[in-house]
C-alpha positions in Angstrom: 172.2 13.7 -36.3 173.7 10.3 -37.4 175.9 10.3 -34.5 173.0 10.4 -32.2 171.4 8.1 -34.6 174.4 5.7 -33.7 174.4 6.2 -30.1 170.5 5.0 -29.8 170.0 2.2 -32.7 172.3 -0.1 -33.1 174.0 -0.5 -36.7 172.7 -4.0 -37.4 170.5 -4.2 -39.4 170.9 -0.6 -41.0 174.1 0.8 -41.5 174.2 4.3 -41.6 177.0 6.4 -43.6 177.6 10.1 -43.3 179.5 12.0 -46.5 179.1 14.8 -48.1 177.0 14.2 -51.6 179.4 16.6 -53.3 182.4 14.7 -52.7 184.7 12.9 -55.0 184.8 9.0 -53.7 182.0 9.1 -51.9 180.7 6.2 -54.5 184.0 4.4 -53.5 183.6 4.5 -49.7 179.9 3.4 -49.9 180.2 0.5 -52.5 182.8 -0.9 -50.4 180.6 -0.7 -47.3 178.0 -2.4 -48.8 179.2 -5.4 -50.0 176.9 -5.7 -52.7 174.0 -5.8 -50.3 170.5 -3.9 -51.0 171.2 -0.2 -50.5 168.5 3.0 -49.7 170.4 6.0 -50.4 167.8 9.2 -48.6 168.6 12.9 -49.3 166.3 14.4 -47.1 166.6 17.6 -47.6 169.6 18.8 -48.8 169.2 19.0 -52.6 167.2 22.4 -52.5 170.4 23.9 -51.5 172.8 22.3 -54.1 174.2 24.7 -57.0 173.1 23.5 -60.2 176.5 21.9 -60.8 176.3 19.9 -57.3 172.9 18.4 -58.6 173.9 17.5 -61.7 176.8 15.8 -60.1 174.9 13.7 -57.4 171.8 13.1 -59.8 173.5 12.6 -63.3 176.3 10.5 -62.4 173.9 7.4 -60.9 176.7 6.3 -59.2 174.7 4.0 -57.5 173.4 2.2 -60.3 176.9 1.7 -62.2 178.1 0.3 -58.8 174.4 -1.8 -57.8 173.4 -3.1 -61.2 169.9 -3.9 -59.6 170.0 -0.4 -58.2 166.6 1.5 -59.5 166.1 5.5 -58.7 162.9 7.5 -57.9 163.0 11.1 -58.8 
């Protein structure tokens, strides 16, 4: 999907980023895209399927708050 996404929007404004949510340095790879702009992280979708573990991982950690002090998170 976010290749096709890339093949009919253009990147500028929006920036899209494909990882997996379970993997290690995933926080890494994004924070360094961003650049300390404004960042919308979506999960459509895929958190229904994650093992307890996973979810605890991608939700606990708030990554993206430690990295975007001005980050806020909506459960």
């Amino acid at each position: 999907m976010i290749r096709l996404r890339r093949d009919l929007m253009p990147d500028d404004p929006v920036v899209l980023f494909a990882a997996s949510v379970t993997r290690p340095g995933r926080h890494d790879a994004l924070t360094a895209l961003t650049a300390g702009r404004p960042v919308l992280v979506l999960a459509e979708g895929p958190l229904m399927y994650f093992e307890p573990d996973e979810l605890r991982f991608f939700l606990g950690s708030r990554p993206y708050a430690v990295a975007h002090p001005k980050a806020d998170s909506t459960a």
